[in-house]
PyMOL CGO cylinders between C-alpha atoms (Angstrom):
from pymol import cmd
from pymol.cgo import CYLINDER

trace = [
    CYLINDER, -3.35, 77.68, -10.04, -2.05, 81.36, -9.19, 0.3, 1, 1, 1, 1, 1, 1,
    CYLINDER, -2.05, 81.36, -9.19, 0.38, 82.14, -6.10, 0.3, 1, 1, 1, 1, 1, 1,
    CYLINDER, 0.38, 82.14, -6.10, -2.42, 83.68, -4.53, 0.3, 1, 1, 1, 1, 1, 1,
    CYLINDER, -2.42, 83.68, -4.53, -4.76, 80.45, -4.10, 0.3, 1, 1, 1, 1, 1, 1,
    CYLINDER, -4.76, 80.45, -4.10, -2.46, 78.33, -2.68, 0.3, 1, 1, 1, 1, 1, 1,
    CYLINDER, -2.46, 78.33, -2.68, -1.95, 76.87, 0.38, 0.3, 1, 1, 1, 1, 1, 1,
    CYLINDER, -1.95, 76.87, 0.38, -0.26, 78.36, 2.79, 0.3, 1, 1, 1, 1, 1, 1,
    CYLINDER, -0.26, 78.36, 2.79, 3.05, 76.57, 3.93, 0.3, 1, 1, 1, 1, 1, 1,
    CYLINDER, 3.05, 76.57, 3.93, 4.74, 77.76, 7.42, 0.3, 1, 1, 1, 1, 1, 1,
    CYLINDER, 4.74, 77.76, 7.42, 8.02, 77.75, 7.36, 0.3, 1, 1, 1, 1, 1, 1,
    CYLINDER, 8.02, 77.75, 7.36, 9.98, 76.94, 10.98, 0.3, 1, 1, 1, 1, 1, 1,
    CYLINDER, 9.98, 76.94, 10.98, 7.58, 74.02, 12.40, 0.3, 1, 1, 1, 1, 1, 1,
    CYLINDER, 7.58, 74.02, 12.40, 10.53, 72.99, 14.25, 0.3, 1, 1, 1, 1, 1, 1,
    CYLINDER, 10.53, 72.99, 14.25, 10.20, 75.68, 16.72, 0.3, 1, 1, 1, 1, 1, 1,
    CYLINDER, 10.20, 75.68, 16.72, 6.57, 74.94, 17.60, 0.3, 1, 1, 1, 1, 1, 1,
    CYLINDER, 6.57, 74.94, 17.60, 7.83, 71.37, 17.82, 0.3, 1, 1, 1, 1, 1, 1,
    CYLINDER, 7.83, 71.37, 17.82, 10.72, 72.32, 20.28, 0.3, 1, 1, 1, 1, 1, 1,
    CYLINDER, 10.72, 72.32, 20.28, 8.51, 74.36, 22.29, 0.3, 1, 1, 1, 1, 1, 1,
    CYLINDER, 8.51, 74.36, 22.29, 5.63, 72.02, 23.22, 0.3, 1, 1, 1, 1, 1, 1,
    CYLINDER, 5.63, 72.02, 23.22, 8.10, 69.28, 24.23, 0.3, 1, 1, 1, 1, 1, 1,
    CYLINDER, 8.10, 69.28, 24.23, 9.09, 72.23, 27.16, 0.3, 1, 1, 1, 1, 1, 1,
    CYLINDER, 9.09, 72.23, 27.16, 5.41, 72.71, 27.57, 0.3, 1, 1, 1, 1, 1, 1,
    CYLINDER, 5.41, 72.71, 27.57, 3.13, 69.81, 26.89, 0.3, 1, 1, 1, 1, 1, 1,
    CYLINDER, 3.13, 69.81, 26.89, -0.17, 71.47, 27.27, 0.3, 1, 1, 1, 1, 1, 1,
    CYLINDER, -0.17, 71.47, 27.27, 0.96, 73.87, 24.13, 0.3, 1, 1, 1, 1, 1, 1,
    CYLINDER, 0.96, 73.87, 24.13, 1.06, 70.74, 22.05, 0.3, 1, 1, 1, 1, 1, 1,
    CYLINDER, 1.06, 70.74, 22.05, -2.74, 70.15, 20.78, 0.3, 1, 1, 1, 1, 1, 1,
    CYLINDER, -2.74, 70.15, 20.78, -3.43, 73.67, 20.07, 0.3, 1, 1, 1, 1, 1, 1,
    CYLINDER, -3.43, 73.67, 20.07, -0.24, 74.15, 18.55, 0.3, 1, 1, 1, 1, 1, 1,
    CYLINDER, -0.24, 74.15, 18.55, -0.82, 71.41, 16.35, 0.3, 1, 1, 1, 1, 1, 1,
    CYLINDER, -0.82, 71.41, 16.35, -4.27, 72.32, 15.66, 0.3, 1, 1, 1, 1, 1, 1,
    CYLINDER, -4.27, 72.32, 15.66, -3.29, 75.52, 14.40, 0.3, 1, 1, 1, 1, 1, 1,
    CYLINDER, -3.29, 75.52, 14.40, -0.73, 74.31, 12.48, 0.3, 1, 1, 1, 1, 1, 1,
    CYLINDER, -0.73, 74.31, 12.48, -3.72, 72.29, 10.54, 0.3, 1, 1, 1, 1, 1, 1,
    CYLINDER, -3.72, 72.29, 10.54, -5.84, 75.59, 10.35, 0.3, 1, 1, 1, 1, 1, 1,
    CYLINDER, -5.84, 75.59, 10.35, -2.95, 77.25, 8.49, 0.3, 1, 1, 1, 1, 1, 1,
    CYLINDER, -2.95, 77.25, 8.49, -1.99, 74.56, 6.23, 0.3, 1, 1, 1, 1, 1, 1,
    CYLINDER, -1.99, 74.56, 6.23, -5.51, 74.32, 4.99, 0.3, 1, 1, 1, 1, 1, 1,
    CYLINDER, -5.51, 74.32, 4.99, -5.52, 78.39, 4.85, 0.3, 1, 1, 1, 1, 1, 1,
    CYLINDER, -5.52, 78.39, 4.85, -5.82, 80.30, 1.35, 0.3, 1, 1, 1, 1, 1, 1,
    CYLINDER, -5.82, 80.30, 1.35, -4.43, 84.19, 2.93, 0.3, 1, 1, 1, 1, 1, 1,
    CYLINDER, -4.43, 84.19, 2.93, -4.30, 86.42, 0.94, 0.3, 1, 1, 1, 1, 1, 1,
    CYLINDER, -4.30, 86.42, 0.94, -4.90, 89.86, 3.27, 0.3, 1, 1, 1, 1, 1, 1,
    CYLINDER, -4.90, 89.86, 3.27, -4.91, 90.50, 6.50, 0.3, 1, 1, 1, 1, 1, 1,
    CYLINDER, -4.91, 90.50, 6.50, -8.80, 90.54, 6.61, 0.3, 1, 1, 1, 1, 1, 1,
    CYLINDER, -8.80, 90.54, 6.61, -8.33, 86.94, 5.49, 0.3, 1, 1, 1, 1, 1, 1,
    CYLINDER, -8.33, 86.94, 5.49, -6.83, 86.06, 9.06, 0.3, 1, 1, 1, 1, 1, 1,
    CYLINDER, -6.83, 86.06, 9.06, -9.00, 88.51, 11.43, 0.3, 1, 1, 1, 1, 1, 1,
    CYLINDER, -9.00, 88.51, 11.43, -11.97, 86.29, 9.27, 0.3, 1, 1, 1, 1, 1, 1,
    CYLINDER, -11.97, 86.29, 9.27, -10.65, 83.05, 10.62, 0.3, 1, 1, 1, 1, 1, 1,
    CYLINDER, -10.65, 83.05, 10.62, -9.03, 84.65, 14.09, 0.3, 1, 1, 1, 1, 1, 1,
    CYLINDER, -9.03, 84.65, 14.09, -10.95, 87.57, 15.45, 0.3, 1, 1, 1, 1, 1, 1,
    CYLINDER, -10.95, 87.57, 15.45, -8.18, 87.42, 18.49, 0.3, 1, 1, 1, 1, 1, 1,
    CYLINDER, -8.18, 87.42, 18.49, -5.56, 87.59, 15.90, 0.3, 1, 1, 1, 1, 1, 1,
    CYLINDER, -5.56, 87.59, 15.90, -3.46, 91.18, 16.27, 0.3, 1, 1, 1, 1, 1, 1,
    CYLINDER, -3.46, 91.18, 16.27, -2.26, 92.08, 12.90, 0.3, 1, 1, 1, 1, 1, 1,
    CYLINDER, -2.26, 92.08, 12.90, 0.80, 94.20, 13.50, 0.3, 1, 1, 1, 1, 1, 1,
    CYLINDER, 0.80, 94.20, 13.50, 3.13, 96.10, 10.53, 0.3, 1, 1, 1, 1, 1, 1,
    CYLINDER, 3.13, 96.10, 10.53, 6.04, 94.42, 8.84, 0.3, 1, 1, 1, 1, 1, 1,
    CYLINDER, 6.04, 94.42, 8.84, 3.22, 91.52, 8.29, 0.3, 1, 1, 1, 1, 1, 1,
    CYLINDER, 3.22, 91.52, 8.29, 3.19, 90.89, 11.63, 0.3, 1, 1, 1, 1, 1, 1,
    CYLINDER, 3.19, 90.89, 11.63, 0.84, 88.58, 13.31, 0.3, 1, 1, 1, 1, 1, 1,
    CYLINDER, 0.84, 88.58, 13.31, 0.21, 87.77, 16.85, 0.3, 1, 1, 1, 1, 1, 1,
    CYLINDER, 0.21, 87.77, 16.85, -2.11, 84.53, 17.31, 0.3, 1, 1, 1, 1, 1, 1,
    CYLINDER, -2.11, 84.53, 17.31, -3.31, 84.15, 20.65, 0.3, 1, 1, 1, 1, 1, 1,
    CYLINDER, -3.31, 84.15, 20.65, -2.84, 79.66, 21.60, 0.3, 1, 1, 1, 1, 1, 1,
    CYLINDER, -2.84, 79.66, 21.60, -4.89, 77.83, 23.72, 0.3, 1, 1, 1, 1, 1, 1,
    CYLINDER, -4.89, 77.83, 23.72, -6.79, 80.38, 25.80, 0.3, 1, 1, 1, 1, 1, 1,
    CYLINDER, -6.79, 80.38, 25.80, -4.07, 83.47, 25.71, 0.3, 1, 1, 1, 1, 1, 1,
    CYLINDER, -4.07, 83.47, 25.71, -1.56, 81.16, 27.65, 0.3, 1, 1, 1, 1, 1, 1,
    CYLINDER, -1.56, 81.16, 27.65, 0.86, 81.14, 24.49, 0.3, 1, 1, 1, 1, 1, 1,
    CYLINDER, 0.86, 81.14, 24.49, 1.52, 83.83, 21.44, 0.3, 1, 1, 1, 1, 1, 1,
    CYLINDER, 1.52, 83.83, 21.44, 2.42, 82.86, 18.89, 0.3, 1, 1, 1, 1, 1, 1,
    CYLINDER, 2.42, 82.86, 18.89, 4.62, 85.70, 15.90, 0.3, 1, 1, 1, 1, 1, 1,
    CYLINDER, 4.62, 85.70, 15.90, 4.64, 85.09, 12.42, 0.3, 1, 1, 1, 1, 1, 1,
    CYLINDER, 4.64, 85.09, 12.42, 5.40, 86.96, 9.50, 0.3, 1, 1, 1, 1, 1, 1,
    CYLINDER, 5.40, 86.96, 9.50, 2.91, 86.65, 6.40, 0.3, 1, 1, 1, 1, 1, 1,
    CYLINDER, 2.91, 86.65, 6.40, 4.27, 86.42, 3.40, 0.3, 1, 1, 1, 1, 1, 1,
    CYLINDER, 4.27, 86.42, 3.40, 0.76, 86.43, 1.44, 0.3, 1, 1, 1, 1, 1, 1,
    CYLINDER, 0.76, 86.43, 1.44, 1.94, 86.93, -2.12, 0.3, 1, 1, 1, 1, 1, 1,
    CYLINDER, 1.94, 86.93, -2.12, 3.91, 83.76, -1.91, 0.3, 1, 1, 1, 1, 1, 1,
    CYLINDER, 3.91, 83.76, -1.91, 1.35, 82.14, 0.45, 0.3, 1, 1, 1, 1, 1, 1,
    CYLINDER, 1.35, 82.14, 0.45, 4.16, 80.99, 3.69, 0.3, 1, 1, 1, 1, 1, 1,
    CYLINDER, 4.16, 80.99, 3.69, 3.88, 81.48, 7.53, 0.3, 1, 1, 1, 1, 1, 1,
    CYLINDER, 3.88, 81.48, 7.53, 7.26, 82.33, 8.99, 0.3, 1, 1, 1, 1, 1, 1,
    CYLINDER, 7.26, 82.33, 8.99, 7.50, 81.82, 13.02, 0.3, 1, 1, 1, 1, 1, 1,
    CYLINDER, 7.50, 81.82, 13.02, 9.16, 84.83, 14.22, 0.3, 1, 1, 1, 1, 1, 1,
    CYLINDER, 9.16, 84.83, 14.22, 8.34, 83.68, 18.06, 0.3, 1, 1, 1, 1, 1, 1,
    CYLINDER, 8.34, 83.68, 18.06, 6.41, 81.58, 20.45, 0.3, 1, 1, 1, 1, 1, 1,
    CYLINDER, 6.41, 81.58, 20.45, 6.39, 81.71, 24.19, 0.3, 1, 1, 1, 1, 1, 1,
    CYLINDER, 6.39, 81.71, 24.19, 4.12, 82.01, 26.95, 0.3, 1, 1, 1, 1, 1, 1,
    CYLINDER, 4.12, 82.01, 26.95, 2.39, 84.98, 27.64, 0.3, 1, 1, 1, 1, 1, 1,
    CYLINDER, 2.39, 84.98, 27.64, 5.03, 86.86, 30.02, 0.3, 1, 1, 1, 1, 1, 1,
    CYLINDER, 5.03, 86.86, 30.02, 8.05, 85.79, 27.40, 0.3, 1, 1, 1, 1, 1, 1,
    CYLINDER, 8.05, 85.79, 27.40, 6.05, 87.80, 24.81, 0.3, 1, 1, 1, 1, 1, 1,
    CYLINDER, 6.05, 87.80, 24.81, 5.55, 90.78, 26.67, 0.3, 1, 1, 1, 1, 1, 1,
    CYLINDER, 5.55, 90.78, 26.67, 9.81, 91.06, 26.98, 0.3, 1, 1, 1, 1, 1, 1,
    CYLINDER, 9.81, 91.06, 26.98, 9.90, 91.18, 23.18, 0.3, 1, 1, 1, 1, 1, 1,
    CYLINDER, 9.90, 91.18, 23.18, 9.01, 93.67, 20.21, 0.3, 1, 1, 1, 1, 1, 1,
    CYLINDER, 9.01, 93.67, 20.21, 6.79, 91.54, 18.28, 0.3, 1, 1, 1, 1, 1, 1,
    CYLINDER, 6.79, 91.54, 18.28, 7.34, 93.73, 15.31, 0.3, 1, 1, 1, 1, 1, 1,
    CYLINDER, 7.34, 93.73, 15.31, 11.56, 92.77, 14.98, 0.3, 1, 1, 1, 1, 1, 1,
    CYLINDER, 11.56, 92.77, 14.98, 12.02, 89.58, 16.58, 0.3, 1, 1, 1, 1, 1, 1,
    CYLINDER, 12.02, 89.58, 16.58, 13.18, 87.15, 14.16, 0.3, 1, 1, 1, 1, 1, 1,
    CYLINDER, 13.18, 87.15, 14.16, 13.46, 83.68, 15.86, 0.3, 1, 1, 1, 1, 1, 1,
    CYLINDER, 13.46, 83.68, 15.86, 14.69, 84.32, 19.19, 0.3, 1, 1, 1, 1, 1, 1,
    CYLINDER, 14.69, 84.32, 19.19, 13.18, 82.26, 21.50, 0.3, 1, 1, 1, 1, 1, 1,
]
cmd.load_cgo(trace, "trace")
């Protein structure tokens, strides 16, 4: 099986972990997601925007995923050659609009 079939793995779970304990509601679609992704084959962009119209792909492989309703965003860098999810940020809506979503790197 080539890099480019498999699964993709996210690297940083903790953080989503560590943020719905401070905000409970965050927890089912944070975990849902989490499924989504795992069972994801991403290869390009298009790939997410397919799955995730909602889904702002930024440069720098830069995503922004919109969780449960808008409430939460959600950063991650795409590595899609070697098929990982890094979490570059979550937060509620007004935490991401204090932060460039194109340089954070896990400061939240």
């Amino acid at each position: 099986m080539g890099l480019s079939f498999s699964l993709m793995k996210i690297i940083a779970v903790k953080a989503l972990r560590d943020f719905w304990e401070r905000f409970p509601d965050a927890e089912q679609p944070l975990k849902a997601w989490v499924d989504e992704v795992r069972k994801a084959r991403w290869t390009q962009p298009a790939d997410i925007k397919h799955h995730y119209r909602n889904a702002s792909i930024l440069k720098n492989r830069r995503v922004v995923f919109n969780i449960k309703g808008n409430a939460y965003r959600l950063v991650a860098s795409v590595a899609y050659r070697f098929g990982a999810v890094y979490i570059k940020f979550i937060g509620t809506h007004e935490q991401y609009d204090m932060i460039d979503a194109e340089t954070i790197d896990g400061e939240y």
